[in-house]
C-alpha positions in Angstrom: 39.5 -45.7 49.6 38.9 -45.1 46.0 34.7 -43.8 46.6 35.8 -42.2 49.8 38.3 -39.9 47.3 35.6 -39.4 44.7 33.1 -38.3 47.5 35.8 -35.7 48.6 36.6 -34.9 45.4 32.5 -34.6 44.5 31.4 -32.5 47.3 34.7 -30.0 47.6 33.9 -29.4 43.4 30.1 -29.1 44.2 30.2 -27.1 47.1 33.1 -24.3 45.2 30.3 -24.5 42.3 27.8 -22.8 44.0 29.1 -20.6 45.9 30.9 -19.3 43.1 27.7 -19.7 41.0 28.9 -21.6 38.4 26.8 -23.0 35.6 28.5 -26.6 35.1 31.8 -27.8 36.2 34.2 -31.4 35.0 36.7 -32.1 37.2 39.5 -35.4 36.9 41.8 -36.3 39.4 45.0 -38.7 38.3 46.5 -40.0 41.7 48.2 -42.9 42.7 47.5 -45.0 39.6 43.4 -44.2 40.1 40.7 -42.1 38.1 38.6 -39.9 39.8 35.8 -37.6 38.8 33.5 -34.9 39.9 30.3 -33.4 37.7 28.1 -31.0 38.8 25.9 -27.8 37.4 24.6 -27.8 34.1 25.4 -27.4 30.3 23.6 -24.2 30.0 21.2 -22.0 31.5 18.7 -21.6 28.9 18.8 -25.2 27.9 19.9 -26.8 31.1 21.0 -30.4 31.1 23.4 -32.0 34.0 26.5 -32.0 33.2 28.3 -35.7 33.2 30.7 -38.2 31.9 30.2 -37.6 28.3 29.2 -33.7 28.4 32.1 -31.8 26.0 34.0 -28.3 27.2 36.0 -26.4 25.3 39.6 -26.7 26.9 41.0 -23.7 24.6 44.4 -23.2 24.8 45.7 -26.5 26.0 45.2 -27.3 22.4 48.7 -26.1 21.7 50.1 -29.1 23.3 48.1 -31.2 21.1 49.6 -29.2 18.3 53.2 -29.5 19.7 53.1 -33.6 20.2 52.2 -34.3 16.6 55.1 -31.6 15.5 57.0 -33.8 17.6 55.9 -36.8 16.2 57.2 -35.5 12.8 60.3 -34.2 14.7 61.0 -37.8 15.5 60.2 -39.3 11.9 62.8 -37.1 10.5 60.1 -34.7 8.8 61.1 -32.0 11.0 63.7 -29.9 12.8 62.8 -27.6 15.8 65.8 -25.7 15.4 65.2 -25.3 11.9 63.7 -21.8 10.0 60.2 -22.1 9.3 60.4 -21.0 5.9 62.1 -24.3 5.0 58.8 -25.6 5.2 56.8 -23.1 4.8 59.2 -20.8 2.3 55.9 -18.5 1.7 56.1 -16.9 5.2 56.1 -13.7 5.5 55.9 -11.2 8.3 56.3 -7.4 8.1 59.8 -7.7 9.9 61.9 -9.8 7.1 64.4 -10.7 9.2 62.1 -12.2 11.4 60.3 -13.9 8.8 63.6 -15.5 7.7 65.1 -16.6 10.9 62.5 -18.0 13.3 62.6 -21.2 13.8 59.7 -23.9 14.5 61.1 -24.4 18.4 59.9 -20.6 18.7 56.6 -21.3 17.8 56.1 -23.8 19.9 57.5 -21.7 23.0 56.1 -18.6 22.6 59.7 -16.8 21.8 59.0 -15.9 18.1 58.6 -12.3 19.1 55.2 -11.0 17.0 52.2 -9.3 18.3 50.5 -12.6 19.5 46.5 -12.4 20.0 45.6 -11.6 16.2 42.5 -13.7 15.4 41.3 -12.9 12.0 38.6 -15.0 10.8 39.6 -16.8 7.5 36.4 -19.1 6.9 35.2 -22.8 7.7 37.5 -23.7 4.8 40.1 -26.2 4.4 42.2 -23.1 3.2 41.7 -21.4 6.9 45.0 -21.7 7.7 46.8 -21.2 4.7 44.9 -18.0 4.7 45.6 -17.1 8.3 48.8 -17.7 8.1 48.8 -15.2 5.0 47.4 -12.2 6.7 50.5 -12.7 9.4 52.7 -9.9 7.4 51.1 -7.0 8.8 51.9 -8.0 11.9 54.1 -6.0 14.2 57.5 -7.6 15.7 57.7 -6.6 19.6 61.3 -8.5 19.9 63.8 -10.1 18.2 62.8 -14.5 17.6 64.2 -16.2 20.6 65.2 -13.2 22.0 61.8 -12.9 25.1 58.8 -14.8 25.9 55.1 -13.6 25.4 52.5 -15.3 25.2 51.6 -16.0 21.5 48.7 -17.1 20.4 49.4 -16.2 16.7 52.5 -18.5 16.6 50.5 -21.8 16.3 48.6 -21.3 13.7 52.2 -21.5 11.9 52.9 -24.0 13.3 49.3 -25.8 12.6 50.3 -24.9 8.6 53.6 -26.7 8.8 52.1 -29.6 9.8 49.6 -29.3 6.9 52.6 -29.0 4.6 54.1 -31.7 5.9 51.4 -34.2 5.9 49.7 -33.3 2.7 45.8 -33.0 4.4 44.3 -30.7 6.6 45.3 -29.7 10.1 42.2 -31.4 11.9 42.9 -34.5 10.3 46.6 -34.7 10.6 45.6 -34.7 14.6 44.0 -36.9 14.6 46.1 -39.3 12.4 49.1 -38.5 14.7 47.7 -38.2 18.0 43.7 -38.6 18.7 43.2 -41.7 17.2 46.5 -43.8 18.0 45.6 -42.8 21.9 42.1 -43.4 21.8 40.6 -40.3 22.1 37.5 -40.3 20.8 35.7 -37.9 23.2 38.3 -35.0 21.7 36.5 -33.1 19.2 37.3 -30.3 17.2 34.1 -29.1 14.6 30.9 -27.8 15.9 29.4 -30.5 13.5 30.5 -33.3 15.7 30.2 -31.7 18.9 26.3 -31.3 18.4 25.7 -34.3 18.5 26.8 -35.2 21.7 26.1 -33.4 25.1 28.2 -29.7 25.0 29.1 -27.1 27.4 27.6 -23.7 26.1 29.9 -20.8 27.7 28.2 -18.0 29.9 29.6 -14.6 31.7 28.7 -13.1 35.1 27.5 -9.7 35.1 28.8 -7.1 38.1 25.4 -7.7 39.3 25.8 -11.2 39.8 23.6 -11.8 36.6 24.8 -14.7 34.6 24.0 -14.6 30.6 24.8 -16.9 28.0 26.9 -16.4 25.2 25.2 -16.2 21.4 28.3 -17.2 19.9 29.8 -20.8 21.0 33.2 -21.4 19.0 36.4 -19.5 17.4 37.1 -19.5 14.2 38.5 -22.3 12.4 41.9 -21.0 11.8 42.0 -20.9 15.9 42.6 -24.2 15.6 45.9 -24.8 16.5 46.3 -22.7 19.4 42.4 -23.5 21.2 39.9 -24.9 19.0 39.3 -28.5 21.1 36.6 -29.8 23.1 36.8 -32.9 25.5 35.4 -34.6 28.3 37.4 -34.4 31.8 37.9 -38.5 31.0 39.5 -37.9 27.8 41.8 -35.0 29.5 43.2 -37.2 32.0 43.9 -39.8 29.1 45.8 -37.0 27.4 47.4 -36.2 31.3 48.2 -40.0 32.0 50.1 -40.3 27.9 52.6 -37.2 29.4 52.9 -38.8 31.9 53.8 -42.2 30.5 56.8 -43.5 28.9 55.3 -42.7 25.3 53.7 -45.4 24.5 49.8 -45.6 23.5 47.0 -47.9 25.5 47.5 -50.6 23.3 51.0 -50.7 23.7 52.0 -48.8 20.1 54.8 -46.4 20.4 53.7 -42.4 19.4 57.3 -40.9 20.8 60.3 -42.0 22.3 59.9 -41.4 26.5 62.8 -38.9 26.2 60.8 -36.8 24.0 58.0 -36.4 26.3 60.7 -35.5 28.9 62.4 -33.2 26.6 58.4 -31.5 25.9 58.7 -30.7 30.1 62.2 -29.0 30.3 62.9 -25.6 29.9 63.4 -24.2 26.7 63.6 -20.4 28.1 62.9 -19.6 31.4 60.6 -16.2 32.6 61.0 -16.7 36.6 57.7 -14.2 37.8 55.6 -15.1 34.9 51.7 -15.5 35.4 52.1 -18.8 33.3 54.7 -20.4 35.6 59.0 -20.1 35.5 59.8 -21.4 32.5 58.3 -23.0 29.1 59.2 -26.2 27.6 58.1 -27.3 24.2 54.5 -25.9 24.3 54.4 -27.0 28.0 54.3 -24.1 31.0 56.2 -25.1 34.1 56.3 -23.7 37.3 58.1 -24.9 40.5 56.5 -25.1 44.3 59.1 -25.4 46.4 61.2 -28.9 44.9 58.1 -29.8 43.1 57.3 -29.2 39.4 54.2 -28.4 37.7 53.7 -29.1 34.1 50.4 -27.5 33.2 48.2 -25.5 30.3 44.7 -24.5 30.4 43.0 -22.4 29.0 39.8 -19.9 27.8 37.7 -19.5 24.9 34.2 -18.0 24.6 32.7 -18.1 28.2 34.9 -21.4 28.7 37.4 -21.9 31.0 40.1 -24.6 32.0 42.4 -25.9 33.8 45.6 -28.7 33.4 47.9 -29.9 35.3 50.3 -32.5 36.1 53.5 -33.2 38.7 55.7 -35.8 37.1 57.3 -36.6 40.0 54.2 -37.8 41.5 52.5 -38.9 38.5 49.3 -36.9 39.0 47.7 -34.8 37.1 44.4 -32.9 37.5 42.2 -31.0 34.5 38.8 -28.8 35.3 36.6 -27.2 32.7 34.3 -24.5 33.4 31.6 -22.9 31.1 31.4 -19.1 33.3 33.8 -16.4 33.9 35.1 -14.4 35.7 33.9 -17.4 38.3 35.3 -20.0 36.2 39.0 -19.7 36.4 38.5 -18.9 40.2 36.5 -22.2 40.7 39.5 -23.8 38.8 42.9 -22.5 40.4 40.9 -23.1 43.9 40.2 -26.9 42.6 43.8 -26.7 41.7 44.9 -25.5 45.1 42.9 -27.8 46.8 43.9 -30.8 44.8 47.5 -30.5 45.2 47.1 -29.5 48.8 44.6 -32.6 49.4 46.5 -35.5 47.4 50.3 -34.6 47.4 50.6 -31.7 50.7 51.7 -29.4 48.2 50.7 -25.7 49.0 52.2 -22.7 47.3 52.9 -19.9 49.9 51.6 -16.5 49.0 54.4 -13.7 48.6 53.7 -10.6 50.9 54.3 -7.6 48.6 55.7 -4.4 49.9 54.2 -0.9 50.2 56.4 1.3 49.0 56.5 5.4 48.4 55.6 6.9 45.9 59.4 8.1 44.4 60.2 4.1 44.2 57.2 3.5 42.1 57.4 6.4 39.6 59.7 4.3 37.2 57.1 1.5 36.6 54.5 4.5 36.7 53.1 5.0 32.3 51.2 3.5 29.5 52.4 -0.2 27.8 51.0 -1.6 25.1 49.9 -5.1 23.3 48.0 -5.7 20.4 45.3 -6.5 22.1 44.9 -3.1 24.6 46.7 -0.1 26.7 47.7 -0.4 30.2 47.8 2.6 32.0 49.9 1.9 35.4 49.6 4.5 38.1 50.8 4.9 42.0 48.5 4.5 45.1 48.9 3.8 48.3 51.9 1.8 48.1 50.9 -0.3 45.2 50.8 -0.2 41.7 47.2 0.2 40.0 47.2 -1.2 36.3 43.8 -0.4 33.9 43.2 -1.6 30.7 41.8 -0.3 27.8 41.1 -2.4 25.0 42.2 -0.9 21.4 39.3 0.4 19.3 40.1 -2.2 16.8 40.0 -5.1 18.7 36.4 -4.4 20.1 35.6 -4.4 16.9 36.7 -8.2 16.7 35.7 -9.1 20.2 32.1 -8.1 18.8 32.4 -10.1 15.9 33.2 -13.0 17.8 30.7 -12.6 20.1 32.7 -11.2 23.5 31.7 -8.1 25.1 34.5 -5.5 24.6 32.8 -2.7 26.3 32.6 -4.4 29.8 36.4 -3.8 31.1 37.5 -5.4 34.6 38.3 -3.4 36.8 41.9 -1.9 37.9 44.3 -4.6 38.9 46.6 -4.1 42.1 49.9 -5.0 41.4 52.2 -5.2 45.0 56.1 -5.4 43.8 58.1 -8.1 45.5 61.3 -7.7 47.5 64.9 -8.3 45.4 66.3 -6.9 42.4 63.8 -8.9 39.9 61.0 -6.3 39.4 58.7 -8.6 40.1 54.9 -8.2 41.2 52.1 -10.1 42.5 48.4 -9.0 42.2 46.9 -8.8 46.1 43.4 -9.0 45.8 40.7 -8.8 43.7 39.8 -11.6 40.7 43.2 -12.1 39.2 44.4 -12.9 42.8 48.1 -14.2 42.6 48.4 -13.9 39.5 52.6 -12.9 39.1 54.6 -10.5 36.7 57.6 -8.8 36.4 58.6 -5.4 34.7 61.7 -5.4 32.3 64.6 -3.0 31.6 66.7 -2.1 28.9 70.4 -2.0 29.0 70.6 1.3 30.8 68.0 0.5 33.8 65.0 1.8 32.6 61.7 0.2 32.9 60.4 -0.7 29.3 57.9 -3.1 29.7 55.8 -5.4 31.8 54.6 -9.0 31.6 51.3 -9.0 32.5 49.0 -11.8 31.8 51.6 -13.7 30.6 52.2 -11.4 27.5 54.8 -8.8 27.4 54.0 -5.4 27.1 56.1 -2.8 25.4 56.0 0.6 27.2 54.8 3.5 24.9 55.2 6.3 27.3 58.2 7.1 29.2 58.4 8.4 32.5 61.2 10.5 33.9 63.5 8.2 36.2 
């Protein structure tokens, strides 16, 4: 039973690979108390070597929920309180919006409700100060809402909480994790410097071209005060490790107790819900959830430099399932059809698609006009019944995308967005790459439409358009 599952599991990955044209996938399956595992492709294209066991991806931002289990860990030794203000530990913190500064609280962090422009990603050095420094440069940021008061997406939020931990434990962030978490669970395949990583097999990251043209990427990692929120690499046996501890009763292999069982349960309940999201229904404590049917889903992921993954676990089941890919756009698609197929294939679950409605122009003109994140402009325009959204990334951030290696001047192209029946202003995107990917547009207290989740991040509108 168990090779006829890893041959399924082997040729499904293999066959989505190529077709996709995909450098090098990983692929672990948790089911019914069993491992199972699927390599294919290659590390990189100008230096190919197959990708195996051992070979190391970066899983980006699944990081955060290594960053939120040793917070919790200090939670549960007394060292810490969620609901506490940060600048009890940190009493340096500053953000350009004092009262935000002074009443966010370390919960917020951790579920992406402390309200500030979220994808900032200044390099700070290789230093042991990269944080401390980071974390300084955080006062010119802008506040989009109130703490506590919305969720977005917020990258810039765990580096915060990365420094508290710091504080807390006297030595750097790295090593704190792996005091707290890596070590006690075994984890030795979970890396976080470039220095270690180089040693070992790695997954180099790679994009694909509209022609089809696949290139590699000259730069391979963030910087180090990325940490926090992305800056890990693993093997896909060392992510199901991480899966099958969440999914446990807190307790390490060799029986020592990390955190209570309730506190893993607490880390998967709601701590805000955004029903219509693209990262699920609701967040828990660094956890996204999202619900199929009567079935949870407590999942991350993540993308870095030409490095895409994928995480997820049903706790009801106890299964959990974790790909890493080193090629986008293809990447993520490989992944979330690997999802599909895996919780279709193991546990019958399927997710039905919603049908979005065509509708006239004169119901779409109030979600018609220009939003804004940090990160870029979304211009959102009528056509034939849909909603066509086109982004234009800020001037600024180029600049940084350069820096860090991305290409800022290759945009994707417009993304359909096919409102949903009901009163939610929801939307679903049809077609294209981002294919069922959800949102939903927000309102202020008169009616009017003043912003859009997209991508999982809020986005303020900056234009208004006559209702």
């Amino acid at each position: 039973m168990a090779e006829a599952q890893d041959a399924e599991l082997k040729e499904f990955a293999t066959k989505t690979r190529r077709e996709l044209d995909v450098p090098g996938v990983s692929v672990g399956v948790f089911v019914d108390g069993a491992e199972h595992y699927a390599y294919a492709g290659v590390t990189s294209i100008r230096n190919p070597l197959p990708v195996d066991e051992n070979t190391l991806f970066q899983f980006g931002s699944t990081t955060k929920t290594f960053t939120a289990t040793a917070m919790m860990r200090l939670v549960e030794r007394g060292d810490v309180e969620l609901e506490a203000p940060v600048r009890r530990y940190l009493p340096e913190f500053a953000l350009r919006d004092e009262s935000a500064a002074r009443d966010v609280t370390v919960l917020q962090l951790l579920n992406h409700t402390a309200g500030w422009e979220g994808d900032r990603s200044d390099n700070t050095g290789e230093g042991d100060d990269a944080l401390e420094r980071r974390v300084g440069l955080m006062k010119t940021l802008r506040q989009v809402y109130a703490p506590g008061s919305a969720m977005s997406y917020n990258n810039a939020a765990f580096p915060v909480a990365g420094r508290i931990i710091e504080k807390i434990t006297g030595t750097t962030y790295e090593k704190a994790l792996q005091d707290l978490v890596l070590d006690p669970l075994g984890l030795h395949d979970t890396l976080f410097f470039m220095t270690d990583i180089m040693m070992r097999r790695f997954a180099v990251g790679h994009s694909q071209a509209e022609d089809g043209t696949i290139e590699q990427k000259r730069v391979w990692a963030s910087a180090r005060a990325a940490a926090p929120s992305g800056g890990m690499s693993a093997t896909a046996r060392d992510q199901i490790s991480w899966a099958r501890f969440h999914l446990g009763d807190g307790t390490a292999p060799d029986g020592t107790r990390l955190l209570r069982a309730e506190t893993l349960r607490r880390m998967q309940e709601p701590t805000v819900t955004v029903p219509g999201s693209a990262f699920g229904d609701a967040v828990g404590i660094s956890w996204l959830l999202r619900n199929i049917g009567e079935t949870r889903l407590v999942l991350h992921g993540g993308a870095t430099i030409g490095q895409y993954s994928d995480f997820v676990m049903v706790p009801s089941r106890q299964f959990a399932f974790t790909a890493m890919t080193n090629s986008g756009p293809n990447g993520p698609q490989f992944n979330q059809l690997l999802e599909n197929w895996a919780l279709k294939h193991y546990l019958g679950v399927v997710e039905e698609e919603p049908e979005p409605q065509y509708l006239p122009g004169a119901a779409l003109q109030p979600y018609t006009g220009t939003y804004e994140t940090m990160y870029a402009l979304w211009q959102i325009t009528a056509e034939a019944g849909r909603l066509i959204a086109d982004v234009s990334i800020k001037p600024e951030m180029k600049e940084r995308l350069r820096a860090a290696g991305e290409d800022p001047d290759h945009s994707p192209p417009p993304t359909p967005m096919g409102l949903l029946a009901g009163p939610e202003d929801r939307y679903v995107v049809p077609d294209g790459p981002t294919k069922g990917m959800k949102g939903f547009f927000t309102r202020d207290e008169v009616g009017s439409v003043i912003g859009v989740h997209i991508g999982g991040r809020l986005a303020t509108r900056v234009a208004q358009v006559r209702r």
